[in-house]
N, C-alpha and C positions, 0 to 999 in steps of 0.2 A: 347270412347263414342260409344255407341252401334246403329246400324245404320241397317234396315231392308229398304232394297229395292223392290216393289212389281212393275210388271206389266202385261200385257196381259187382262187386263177387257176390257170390251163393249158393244158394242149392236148386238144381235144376234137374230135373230128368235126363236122360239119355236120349235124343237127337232134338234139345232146346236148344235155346240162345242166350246169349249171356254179352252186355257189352262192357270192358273195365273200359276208367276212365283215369289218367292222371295229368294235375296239373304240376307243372314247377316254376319257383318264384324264389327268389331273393339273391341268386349263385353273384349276378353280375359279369356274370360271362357268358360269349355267345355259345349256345346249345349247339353240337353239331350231329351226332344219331340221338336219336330217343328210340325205346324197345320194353320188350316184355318179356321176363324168363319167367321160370315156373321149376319149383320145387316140392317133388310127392316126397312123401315120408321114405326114408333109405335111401333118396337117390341124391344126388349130385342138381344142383344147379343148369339148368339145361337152355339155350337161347330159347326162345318164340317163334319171335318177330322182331325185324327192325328196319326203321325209317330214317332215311339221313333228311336231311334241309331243303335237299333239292327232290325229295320224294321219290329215290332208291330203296325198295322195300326187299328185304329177306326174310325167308320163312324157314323153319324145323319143316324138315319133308311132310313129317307127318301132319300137318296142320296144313297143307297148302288146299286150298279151294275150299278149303271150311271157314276159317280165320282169316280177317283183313285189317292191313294195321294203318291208321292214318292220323293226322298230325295237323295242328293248326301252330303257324309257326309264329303267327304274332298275339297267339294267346299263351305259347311254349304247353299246349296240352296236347297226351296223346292218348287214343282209342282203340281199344281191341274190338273188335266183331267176331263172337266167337258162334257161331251158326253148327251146326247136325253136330253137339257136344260129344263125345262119348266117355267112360266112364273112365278111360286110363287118361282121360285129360283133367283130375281129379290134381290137386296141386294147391300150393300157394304161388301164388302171382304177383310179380314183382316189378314193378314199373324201374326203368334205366336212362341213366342220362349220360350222354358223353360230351366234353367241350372240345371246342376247337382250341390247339395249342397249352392244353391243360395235362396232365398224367393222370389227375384222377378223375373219379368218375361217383357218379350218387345214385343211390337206391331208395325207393320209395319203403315204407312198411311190409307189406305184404297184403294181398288179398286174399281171401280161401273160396276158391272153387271146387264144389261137390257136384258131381254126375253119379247122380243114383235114383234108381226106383224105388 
């Protein structure tokens, strides 16, 4: 059973830092992107960030030079660095897994990230 561990979300001010963290464990299949969406109240599901295996990373424009996503591939954990917060980056945080040669894909819980004074 495939098992995504996510933590480190909170409440932080408006230009803190925040680093999520998740691990995954049990799938038995090889991992091939790991990522991070993020859903505010009303809106839709939105990417992040994403890292493939070979350490191709994608970003949501508006995150770019703020957030850095990186991956430990023989621990299958991955890391957000979320640096100068602001407060429409306000969401729940969802850690993502995709396999190689598989159709589905796993979601961790959710984390809640607040940006506010």
């Amino acid at each position: 059973q495939v098992r995504l561990v996510e933590s480190g979300g909170g409440l932080v001010q408006p230009g803190g830092s925040l680093r999520l963290s998740c691990a995954a464990s049990g799938s038995g299949f090889t991992i091939n992107v790991m990522g991070w969406y993020r859903q505010a109240p009303g809106n839709q599901r939105e990417l992040v960030a994403t890292i493939t295996s070979s350490s191709t990373t994608n970003y949501k424009d508006s995150v770019k030079g703020r957030f850095t996503i990186s991956r430990d591939n023989a621990k299958n954990t991955v890391n957000l660095q979320m640096n100068s917060l602001k407060p429409e980056d306000t969401a729940v945080y969802y850690c993502n897994v995709k396999y190689y040669g598989r159709p589905f894909e796993s979601w961790g819980q959710g984390t809640q990230v607040t940006v506010s004074s």
